[in-house]
PLY file of the C-alpha trace (Angstrom):
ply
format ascii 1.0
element vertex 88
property float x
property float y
property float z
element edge 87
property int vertex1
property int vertex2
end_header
12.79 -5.23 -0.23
14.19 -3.04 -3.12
11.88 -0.60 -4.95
11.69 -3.10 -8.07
9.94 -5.41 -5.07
7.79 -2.83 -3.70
6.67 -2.09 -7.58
5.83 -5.81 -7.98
3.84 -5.71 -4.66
1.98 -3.00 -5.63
0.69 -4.97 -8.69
0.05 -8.23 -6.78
-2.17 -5.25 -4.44
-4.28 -3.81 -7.48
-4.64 -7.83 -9.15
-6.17 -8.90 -5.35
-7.90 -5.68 -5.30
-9.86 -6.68 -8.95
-10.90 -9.58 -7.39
-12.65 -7.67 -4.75
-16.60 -8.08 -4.91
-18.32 -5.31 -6.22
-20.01 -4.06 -2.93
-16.27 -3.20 -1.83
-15.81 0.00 -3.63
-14.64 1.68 -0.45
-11.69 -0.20 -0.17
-10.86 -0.21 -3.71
-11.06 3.58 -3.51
-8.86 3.65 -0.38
-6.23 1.31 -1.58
-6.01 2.68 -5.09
-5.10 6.46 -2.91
-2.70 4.32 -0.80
-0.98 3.08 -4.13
-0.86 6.43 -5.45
0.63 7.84 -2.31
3.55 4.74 -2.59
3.96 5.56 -6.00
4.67 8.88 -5.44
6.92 8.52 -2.12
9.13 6.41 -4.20
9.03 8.86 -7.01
10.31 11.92 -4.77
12.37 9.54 -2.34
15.57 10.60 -4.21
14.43 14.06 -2.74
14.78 13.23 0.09
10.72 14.21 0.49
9.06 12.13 3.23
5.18 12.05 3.77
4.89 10.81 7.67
1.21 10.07 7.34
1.68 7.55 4.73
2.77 4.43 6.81
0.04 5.73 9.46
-2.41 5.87 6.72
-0.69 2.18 5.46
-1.58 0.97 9.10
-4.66 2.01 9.60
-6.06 0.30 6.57
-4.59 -2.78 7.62
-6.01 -2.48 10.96
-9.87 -1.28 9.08
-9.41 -4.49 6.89
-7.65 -7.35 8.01
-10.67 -9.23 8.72
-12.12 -8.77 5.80
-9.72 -8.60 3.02
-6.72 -10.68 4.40
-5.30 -10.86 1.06
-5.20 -6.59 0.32
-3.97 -6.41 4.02
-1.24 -8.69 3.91
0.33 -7.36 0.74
-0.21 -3.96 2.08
1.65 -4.86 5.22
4.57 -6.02 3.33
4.85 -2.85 1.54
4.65 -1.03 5.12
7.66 -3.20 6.19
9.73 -2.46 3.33
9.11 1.43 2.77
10.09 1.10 6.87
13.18 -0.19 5.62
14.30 1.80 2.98
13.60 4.84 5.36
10.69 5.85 4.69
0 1
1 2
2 3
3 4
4 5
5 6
6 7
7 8
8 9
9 10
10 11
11 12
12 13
13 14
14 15
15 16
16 17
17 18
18 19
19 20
20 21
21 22
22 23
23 24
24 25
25 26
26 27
27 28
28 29
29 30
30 31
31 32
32 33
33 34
34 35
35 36
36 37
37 38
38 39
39 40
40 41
41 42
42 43
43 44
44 45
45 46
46 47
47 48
48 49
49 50
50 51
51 52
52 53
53 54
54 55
55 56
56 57
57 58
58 59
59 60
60 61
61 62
62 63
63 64
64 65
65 66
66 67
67 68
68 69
69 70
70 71
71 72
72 73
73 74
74 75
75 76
76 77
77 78
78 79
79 80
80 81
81 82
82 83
83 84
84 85
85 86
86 87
């Protein structure tokens, strides 16, 4: 997935994230740090700056949520893959 894709994922995450009842604050709040975090990696990637604890902090959401909020957790998971890719 290029970084255009990973772009586009992250606003399919903050759309599914909106639709989020509003008891779910915690994992808006988590997310929206996660999105930052991606947002930034791909900012300093040219850099050749890597942050190691994001895909652990990626895959530990997805692990806290998948039950719950298969929809954040799947898109989230597809942005894990393709940072992976890219290098990450």
């Amino acid at each position: 997935m290029s970084e255009q894709k990973i772009h586009e994922s992250l606003q399919g995450l903050r759309q599914e994230l909106s639709r989020l009842q509003g008891d779910d604050q915690q994992i808006r709040e988590r997310v929206n740090g996660l999105i930052a975090e991606v947002e930034q990696e791909l900012r300093e990637q040219e850099h050749q700056h890597r942050n190691p604890s994001l895909m652990e902090s990626i895959n530990n959401t997805i692990e806290q949520y998948k039950v719950e909020h298969p929809g954040v957790t799947g898109i989230l998971n597809q942005i894990m893959m393709s940072l992976g890719n890219m290098g990450v």
